[in-house]
C-alpha positions, 0 to 999 in steps of 0.5 A: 881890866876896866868895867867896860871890859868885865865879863860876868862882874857888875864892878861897882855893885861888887864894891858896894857888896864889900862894904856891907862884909865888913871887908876892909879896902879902898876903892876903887876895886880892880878886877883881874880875871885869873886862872886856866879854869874853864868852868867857875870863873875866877877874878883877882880882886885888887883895892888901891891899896895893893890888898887882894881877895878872890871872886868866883861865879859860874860861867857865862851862858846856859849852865847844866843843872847840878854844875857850877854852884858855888854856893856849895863850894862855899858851905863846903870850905866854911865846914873845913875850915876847922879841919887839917885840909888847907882851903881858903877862908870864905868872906862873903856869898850873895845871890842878890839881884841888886849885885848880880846875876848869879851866885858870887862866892868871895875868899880870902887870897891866899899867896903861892905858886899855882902850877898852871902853866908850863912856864911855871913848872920850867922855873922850878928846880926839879927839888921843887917839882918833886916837893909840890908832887908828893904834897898831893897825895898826902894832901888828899889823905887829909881830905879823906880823913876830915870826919863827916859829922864833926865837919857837918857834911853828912847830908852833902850828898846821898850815901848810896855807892859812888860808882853808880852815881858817878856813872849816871851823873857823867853819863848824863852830863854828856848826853847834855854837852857832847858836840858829837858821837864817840862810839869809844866813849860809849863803849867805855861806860859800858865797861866801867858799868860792868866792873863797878868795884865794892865800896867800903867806905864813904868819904869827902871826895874833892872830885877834881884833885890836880896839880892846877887845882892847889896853891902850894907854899913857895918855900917848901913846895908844900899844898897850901890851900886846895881850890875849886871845890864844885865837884866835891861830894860823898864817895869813895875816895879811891876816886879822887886817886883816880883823878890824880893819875888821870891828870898825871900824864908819864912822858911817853904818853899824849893824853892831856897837853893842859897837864904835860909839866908832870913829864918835867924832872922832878915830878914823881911818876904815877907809882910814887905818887900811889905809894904816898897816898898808901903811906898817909891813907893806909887804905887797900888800893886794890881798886885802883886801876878801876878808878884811874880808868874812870878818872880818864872817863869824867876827864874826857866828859869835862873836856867836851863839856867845856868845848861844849861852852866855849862853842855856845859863849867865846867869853868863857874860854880861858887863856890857856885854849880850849880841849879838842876833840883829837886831845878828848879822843887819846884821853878815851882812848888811853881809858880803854888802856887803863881798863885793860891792865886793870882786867875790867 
């Protein structure tokens, strides 16, 4: 991608800012926009020697308080980088006018499959799929093992009960970047609202935990490094299980066409995936289905939301499309399911 054609990147202040790390590469450097993500955008990095490095910012345009900081993510990644949970190494992080216009966070490459594509996931074999699927929630457990304050990350968020925050920052998020009204939506916050579970621990949450959001080795299937960190923060950690199984669709179900590779064989249904997270967790997951539904819920907002962008600034959309309001709508709609089976 030439100068010319980089949205969001100031080329040559970016080369100039390499020099001042210490980062070792020969100029000049080439930038490659990478990745399906609608929100942070995500560079490869390449120098005339073949080396290569990632580079991420917010998206362009007008930015909702709170979202896109990766400034956080950084400081979040430098403080697991003494623990078991896979993340890539953070070079360097700058808000200088001189380089640019917001934030950039630079990481260290890290090689491997990432499952974001649907072409992907078909030149698996099914041993594979299967492989990289249980990594996840073993994965995950190890993000809810990292120990607050020998990581230093007690003070990453307020240690009040997650749901509620959660609750109040969507319901807000929402408010700001909805495109239309969605009584279904409305009446599902009702319902999450009245059956907030009891929380009984506090933990590092990832807060958007999927099987696009980690690279994982090419030999074993095993996760790698787990990427995309904006959303993290202190919270229940049935949470992020949550997540997972709402970006899991099962073959019969037409919820988010983004993520449909888990119908493929190999992949492990939802219940196999809860039992790993049980085995490597040993938590009490009675709670569950109540987090599966909010999961569902703060989907189905990060969908609108990035309609929302794409609508204001065409540069932010990303290769793979754009959500729409049908896709949104059965996302709602299967929440409402989930909430019913969970008696909520």
């Amino acid at each position: 991608m030439s100068s010319a054609d980089l949205h969001g990147i100031d080329a040559g202040a970016v080369g100039r800012w390499f020099a001042t790390l210490g980062v070792d590469f020969a100029g000049p450097l080439a930038f490659e926009r990478i990745g399906l993500g609608q929100s942070n955008l995500t560079y490869l990095v390449q120098d005339q020697d073949g080396r290569r490095w990632v580079l991420r910012r917010p998206p362009l345009g007008r930015l909702l308080a709170s979202a896109h900081d990766v400034a956080r993510e950084a400081r979040i990644l430098r403080a697991l980088e003494s623990t078991a949970v896979p993340t890539p190494r953070v070079l360097g992080l700058t808000d200088d006018p001189a380089v640019t216009d917001v934030p950039l966070l630079l990481m260290e490459f890290v090689d491997g499959e990432v499952v974001d594509r649907m072409s992907i996931a078909r030149s698996l074999t099914p041993e594979r799929r299967r492989a990289i699927g249980m990594s996840l929630p073993r994965t995950l457990a190890k993000i809810h093992a990292v120990g607050l304050d020998a990581a230093g990350l007690t003070g990453l968020a307020g240690h009040k009960p997650y749901a509620q925050r959660q609750l109040k920052r969507w319901s807000a998020q929402w408010e700001k970047s909805r495109t239309r009204e969605l009584p279904a939506l409305e009446d599902l916050t009702r319902r999450l609202v009245a059956a907030v579970p009891e929380q009984r621990e506090l933990t590092l949450v990832h807060g958007d935990f999927h099987l696009r959001n980690v690279i994982t080795s090419y030999a074993s299937g095993e996760v790698s490094a787990v990427l995309d960190w904006e959303l993290s923060t202190l919270g229940d950690p049935l949470a992020d299980m949550g997540s997972l199984l709402a970006y899991w669709p099962a073959r019969s179900e037409n919820t988010f066409s983004d993520f449909v590779a888990t119908t493929l064989d190999g992949f492990p249904p939802r219940e196999e995936l809860v039992a790993a997270y049980s085995a490597a967790s040993g938590r009490d997951l009675t709670a569950l289905g109540y987090w599966h539904a909010m999961g569902l819920w703060k989907v189905a907002i990060i969908g609108e939301g990035v309609m929302r962008r794409a609508m204001d600034e065409p540069k932010n959309k990303a290769a793979s499309g754009t959500p729409t309001a049908a896709r949104i709508d059965a996302l709602v709609a299967k929440a409402h399911e989930v909430a019913d089976i969970a008696g909520i």
